[in-house]
C-alpha positions as CSV (number, residue, x, y, z in Angstrom):
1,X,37.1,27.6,-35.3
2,X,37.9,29.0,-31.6
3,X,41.6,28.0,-32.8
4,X,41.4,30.1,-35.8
5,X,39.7,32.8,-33.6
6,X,42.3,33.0,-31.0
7,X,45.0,33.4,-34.0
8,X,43.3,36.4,-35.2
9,X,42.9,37.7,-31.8
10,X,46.4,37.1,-31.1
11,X,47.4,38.8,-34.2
12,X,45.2,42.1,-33.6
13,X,46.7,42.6,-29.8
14,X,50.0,42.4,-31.2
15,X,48.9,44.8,-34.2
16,X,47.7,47.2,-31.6
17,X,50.2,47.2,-29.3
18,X,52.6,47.8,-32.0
19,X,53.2,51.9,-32.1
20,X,55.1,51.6,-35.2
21,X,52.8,49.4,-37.1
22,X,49.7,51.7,-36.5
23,X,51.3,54.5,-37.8
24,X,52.1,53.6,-41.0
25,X,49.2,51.3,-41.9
26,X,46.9,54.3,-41.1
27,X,48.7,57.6,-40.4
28,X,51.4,57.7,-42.5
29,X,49.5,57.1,-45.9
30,X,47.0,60.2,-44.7
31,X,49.6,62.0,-44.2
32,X,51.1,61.6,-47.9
33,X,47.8,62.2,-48.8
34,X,47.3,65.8,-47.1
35,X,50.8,67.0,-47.9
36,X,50.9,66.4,-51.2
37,X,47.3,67.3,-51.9
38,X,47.4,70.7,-49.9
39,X,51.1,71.6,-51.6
40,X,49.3,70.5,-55.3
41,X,46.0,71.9,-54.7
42,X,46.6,75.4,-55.9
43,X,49.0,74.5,-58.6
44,X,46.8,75.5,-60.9
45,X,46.6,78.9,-59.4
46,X,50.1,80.1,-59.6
47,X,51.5,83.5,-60.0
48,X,54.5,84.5,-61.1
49,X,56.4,88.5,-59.9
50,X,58.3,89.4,-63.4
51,X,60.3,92.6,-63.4
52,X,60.0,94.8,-66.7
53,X,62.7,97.4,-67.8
54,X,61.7,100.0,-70.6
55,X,65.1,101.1,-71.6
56,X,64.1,103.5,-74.3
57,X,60.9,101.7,-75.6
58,X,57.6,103.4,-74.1
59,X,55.0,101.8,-77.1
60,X,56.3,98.5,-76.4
61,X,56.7,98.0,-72.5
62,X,53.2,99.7,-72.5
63,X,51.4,97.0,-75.0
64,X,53.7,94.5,-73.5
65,X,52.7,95.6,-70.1
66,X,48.7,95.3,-70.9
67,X,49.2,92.0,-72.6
68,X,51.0,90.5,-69.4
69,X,47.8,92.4,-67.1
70,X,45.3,90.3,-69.2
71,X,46.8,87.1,-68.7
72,X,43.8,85.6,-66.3
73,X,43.3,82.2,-64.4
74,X,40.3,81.8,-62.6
75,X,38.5,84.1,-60.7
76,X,40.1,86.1,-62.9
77,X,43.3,86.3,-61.1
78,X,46.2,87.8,-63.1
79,X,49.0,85.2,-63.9
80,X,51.9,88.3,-63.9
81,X,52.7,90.8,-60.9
82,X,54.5,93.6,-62.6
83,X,57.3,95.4,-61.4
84,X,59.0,98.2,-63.3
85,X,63.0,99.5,-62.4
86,X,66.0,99.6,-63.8
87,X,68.2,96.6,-64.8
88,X,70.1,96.5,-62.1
89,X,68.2,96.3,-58.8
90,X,65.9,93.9,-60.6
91,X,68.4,91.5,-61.8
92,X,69.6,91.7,-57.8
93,X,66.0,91.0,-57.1
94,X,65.9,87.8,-59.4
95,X,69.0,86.6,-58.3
96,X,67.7,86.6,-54.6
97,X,64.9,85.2,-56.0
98,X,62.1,87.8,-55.4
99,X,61.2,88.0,-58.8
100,X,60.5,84.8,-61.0
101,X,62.1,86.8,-64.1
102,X,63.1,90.4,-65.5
103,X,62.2,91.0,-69.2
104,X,63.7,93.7,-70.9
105,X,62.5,96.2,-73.7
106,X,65.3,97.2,-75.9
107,X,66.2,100.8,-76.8
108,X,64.7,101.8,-79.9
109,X,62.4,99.1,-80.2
110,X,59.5,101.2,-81.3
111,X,61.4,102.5,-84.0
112,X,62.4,99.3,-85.5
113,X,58.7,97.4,-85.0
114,X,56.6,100.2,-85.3
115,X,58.4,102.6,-88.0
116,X,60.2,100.3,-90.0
117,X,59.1,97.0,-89.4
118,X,62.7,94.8,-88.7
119,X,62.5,91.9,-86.1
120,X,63.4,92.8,-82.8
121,X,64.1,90.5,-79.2
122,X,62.9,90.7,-76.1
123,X,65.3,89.5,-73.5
124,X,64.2,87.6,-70.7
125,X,66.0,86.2,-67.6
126,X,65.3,83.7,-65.4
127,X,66.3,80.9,-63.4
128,X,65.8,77.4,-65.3
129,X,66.8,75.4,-62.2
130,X,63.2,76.2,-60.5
131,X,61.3,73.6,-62.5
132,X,58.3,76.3,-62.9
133,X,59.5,78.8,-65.0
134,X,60.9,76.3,-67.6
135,X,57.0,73.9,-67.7
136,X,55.1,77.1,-67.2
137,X,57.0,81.0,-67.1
138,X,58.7,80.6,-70.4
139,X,55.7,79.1,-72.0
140,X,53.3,81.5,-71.3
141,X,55.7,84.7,-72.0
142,X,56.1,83.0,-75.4
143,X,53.1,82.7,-75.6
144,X,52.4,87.1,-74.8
145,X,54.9,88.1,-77.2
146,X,53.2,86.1,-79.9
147,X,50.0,87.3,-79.2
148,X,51.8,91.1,-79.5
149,X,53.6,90.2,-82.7
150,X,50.4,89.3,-84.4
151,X,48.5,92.3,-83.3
152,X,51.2,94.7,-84.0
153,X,51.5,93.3,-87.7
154,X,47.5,92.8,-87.8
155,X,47.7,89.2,-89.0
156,X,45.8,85.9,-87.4
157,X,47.0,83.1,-87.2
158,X,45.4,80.5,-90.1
159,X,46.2,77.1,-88.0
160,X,44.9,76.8,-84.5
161,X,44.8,74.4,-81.5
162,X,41.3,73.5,-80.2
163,X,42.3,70.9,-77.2
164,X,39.4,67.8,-76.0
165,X,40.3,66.0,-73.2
166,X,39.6,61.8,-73.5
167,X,38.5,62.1,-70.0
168,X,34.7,62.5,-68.7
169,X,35.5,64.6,-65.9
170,X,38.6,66.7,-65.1
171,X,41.6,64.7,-63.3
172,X,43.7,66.9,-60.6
173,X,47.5,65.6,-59.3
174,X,45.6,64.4,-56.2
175,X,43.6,62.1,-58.3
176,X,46.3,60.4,-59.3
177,X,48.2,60.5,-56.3
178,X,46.0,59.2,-54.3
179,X,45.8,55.2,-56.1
180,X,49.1,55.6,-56.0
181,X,49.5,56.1,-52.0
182,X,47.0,53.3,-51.4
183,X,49.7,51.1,-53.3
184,X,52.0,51.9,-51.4
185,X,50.3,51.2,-48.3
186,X,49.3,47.6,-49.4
187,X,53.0,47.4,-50.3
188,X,54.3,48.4,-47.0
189,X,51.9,46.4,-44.9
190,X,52.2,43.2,-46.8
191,X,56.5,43.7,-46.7
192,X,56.5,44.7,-43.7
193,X,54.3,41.5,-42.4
194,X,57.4,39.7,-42.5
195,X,59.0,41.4,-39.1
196,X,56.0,39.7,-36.7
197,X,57.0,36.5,-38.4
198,X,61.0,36.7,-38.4
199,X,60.6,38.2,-34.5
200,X,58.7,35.1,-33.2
201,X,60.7,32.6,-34.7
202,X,63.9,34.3,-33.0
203,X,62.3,34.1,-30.1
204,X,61.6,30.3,-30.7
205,X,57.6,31.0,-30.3
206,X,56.8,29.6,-33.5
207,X,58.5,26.5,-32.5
208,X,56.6,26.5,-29.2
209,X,53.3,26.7,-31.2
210,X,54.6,23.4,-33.0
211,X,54.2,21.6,-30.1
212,X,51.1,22.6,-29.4
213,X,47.6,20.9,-31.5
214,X,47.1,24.1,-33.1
215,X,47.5,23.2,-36.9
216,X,49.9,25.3,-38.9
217,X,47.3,25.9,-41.5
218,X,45.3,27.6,-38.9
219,X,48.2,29.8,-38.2
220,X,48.7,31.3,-41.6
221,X,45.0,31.3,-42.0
222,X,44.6,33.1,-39.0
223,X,47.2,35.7,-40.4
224,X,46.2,36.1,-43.7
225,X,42.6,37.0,-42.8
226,X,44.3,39.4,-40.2
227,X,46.0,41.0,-42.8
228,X,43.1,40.9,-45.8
229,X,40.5,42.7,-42.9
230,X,43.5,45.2,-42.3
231,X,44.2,46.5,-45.8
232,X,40.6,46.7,-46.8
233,X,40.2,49.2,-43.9
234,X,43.3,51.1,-45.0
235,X,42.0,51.1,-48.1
236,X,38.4,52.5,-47.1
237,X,40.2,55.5,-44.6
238,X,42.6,56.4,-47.8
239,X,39.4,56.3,-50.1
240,X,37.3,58.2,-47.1
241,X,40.1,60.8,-46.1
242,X,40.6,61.5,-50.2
243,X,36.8,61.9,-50.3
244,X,36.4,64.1,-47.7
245,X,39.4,65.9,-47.9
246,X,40.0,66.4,-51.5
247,X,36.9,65.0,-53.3
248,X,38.2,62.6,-55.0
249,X,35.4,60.3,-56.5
250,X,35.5,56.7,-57.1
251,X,34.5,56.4,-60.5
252,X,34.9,52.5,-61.1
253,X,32.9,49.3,-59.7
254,X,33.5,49.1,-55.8
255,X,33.5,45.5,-56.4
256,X,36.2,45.5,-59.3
257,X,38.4,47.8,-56.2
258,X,37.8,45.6,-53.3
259,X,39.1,42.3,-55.8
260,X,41.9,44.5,-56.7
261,X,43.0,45.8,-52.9
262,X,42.9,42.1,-52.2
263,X,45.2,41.0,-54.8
264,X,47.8,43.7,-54.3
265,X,47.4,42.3,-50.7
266,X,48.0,39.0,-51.5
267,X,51.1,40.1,-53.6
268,X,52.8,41.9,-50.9
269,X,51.6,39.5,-48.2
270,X,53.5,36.7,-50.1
271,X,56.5,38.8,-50.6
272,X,56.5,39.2,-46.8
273,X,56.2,35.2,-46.5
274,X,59.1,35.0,-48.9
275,X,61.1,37.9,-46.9
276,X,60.5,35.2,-43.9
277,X,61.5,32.6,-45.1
278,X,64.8,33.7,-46.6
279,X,66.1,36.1,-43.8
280,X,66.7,35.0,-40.1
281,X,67.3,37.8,-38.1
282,X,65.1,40.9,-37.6
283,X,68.8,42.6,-37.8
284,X,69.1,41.8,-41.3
285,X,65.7,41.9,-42.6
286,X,65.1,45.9,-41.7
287,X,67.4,47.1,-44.7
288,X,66.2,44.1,-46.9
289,X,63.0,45.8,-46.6
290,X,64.4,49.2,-47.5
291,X,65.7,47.9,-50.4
292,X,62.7,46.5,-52.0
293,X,60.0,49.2,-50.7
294,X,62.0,52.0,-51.3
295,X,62.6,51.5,-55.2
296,X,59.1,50.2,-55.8
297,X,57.9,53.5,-53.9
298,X,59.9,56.0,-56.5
299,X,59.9,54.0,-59.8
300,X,56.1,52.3,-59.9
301,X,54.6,55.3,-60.6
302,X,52.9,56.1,-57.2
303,X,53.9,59.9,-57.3
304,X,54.8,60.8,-61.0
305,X,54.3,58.7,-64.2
306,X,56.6,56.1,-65.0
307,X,55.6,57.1,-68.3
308,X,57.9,60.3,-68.0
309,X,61.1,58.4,-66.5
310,X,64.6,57.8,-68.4
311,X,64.3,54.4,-70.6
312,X,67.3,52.7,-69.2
313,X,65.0,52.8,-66.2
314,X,61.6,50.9,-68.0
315,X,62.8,47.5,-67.4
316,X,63.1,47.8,-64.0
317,X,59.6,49.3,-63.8
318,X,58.5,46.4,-65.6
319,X,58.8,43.9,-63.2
320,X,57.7,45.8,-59.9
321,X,54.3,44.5,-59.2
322,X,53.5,47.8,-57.5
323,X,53.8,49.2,-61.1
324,X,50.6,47.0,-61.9
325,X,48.7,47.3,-58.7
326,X,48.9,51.2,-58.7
327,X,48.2,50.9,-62.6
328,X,44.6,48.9,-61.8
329,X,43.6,51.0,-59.3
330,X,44.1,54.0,-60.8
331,X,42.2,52.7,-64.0
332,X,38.8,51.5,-61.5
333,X,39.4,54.3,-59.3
334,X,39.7,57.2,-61.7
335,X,39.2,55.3,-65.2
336,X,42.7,56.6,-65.7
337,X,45.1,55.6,-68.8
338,X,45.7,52.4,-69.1
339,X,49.6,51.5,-69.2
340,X,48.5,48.0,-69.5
341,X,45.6,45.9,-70.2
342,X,43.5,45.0,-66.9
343,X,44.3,41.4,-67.8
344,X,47.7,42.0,-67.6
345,X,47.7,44.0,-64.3
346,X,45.8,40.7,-63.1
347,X,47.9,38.2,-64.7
348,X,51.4,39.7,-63.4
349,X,50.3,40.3,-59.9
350,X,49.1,36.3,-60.0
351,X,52.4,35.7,-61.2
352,X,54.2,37.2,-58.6
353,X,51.7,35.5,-55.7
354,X,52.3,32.1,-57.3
355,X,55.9,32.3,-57.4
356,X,56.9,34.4,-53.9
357,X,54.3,31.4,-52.2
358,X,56.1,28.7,-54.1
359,X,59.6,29.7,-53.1
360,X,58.5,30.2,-49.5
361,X,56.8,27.0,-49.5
362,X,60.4,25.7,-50.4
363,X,62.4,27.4,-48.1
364,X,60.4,28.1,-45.0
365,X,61.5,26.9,-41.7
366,X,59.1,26.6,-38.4
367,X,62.3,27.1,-36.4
């Protein structure tokens, strides 16, 4: 036991000491967290400046113009901050991107709606490479000159839309960004829990340790505990800070999310053992790592749903294991949608503990 002890001991000072290592086990996932929760917050909340030319159209632009003013979010904040001019200077405006678009009202509009009833467009420019006005500008203008259309032709619609949500309470971006970040903190501690290991066998202190009575069981043991204590605290301050910052509720079994923490550790632990024992140089494991953290990071569904990538890119999702870990957390944390069975989550992650430990088991050297 006081051999055990002093292993974990051992392991903490060197944890501490290590700049590097603190900052992304517990500063750099709360600072994902803040940044992408403060710059989503108020997405919900956005405005949009739209510049309106009346070239010979006064009974239009004017409904047009009330239509746009009673387009309300909450608090009852207008959606559209209208700015009248010419063609011109507005299309300068947009182009320097001061306005978000410039609609234009036709010459003799009125006459052909209003006197003698033949279709008419509304022209509307805008910038499609600013992802906004494609999901939400053009939408929601559709949507206005719809709205007009019927009440200038006093019809109603027959066939309506009355959306229900599946979910029992109302799920923000940060909701489901923040499983995702834990994720990818158990992933990068557990990867990066190969470097301690590679650094002390170059420096033959492994070897050393072989001479001495301590048993190597009782030096992975030590380590592993290390590392199960550490990311159950990351876990709690990324649950805490989400809490706090962002109220984001745990809406799952706290037991069901400790078991699953654990496992994703154990995953990414192992793949650090495997890292270990197939790379012999600190030199040539730092872009290993790069190359298996940084894909899992982008394609596993920790910022955006996988569900919403290319298809020629779903196979390779398949078979990250952070795909699985940030899909169980997200379904205990936030009873999110399932992309797969919890069984399966559990099963795969297994698989990939079983295997990474058997191949390292295989190929590990002391020295």
């Amino acid at each position: 036991m006081r051999a055990f002890a002093s292993v974990f001991v051992a392991h903490l000072r060197q944890f501490i000491r290590d700049r590097g290592a603190l900052f992304f086990t517990f500063i750099f996932p709360i600072i994902f967290i803040l940044l992408f929760g403060w710059a989503f917050s108020n997405a919900g909340t956005q405005t949009f400046k739209v510049g309106l030319v009346d070239q010979g159209s006064p009974q239009i632009t004017a409904i047009l113009t009330l239509s746009l003013d009673n387009v309300t979010i909450d608090k009852n904040q207008k959606v559209f901050e209208i700015q009248e001019g010419v063609l011109d200077e507005l299309m300068q405006s947009l182009k320097k991107g001061d306005l978000d678009a410039v609609i234009v009202i036709p010459e003799n509009m009125d006459i052909s709606l209003l006197s003698q009833g033949q279709p008419a467009n509304i022209q509307v420019y805008y910038d499609p490479s600013l992802a906004a006005n494609q999901q939400t500008l053009i939408p929601i203008l559709s949507q206005v000159i719809d709205g007009m259309d019927q009440q200038l032709h006093k019809s109603s619609p027959l066939l309506g839309m009355d959306p229900n949500s599946t979910q029992t309470h109302q799920l923000r971006y940060i909701d489901y960004l923040v499983p995702g970040i834990l994720g990818m903190s158990l992933m990068f501690t557990g990867v990066y829990g190969a470097m301690p290991i590679i650094q002390q066998r170059q420096a033959h202190i492994i070897k050393r340790l072989g001479s001495t009575p301590l048993r190597r069981s009782t030096l992975v043991l030590g380590d592993l505990t290390f590392r199960m204590i550490l990311v159950l605290l990351t876990a709690a301050l990324i649950v805490l800070v989400g809490q706090l910052a962002f109220n984001v509720q745990m809406v799952g079994n706290w037991f069901s999310f400790c078991g699953i923490v654990i496992l994703g550790a154990l995953v990414f632990t192992s793949l650090g053992y495997l890292m270990a024992a197939l790379v012999k140089t600190e030199e040539a494991a730092i872009p290993i790592i790069n190359v298996i953290t940084m894909p899992m990071m982008f394609l596993s569904g920790t910022f955006f749903a996988v569900t919403s990538m290319p298809s020629f890119i779903q196979p390779v999702v398949k078979i990250l294991p952070l795909t699985y870990l940030s899909d169980a957390l997200r379904q205990i944390m936030i009873s999110g949608t399932p992309l797969h069975s919890m069984t399966t989550d559990i099963a795969i992650m297994a698989g990939w503990v079983v295997v990474c430990l058997g191949v390292t088991i295989r190929f590990f050297r002391w020295d």
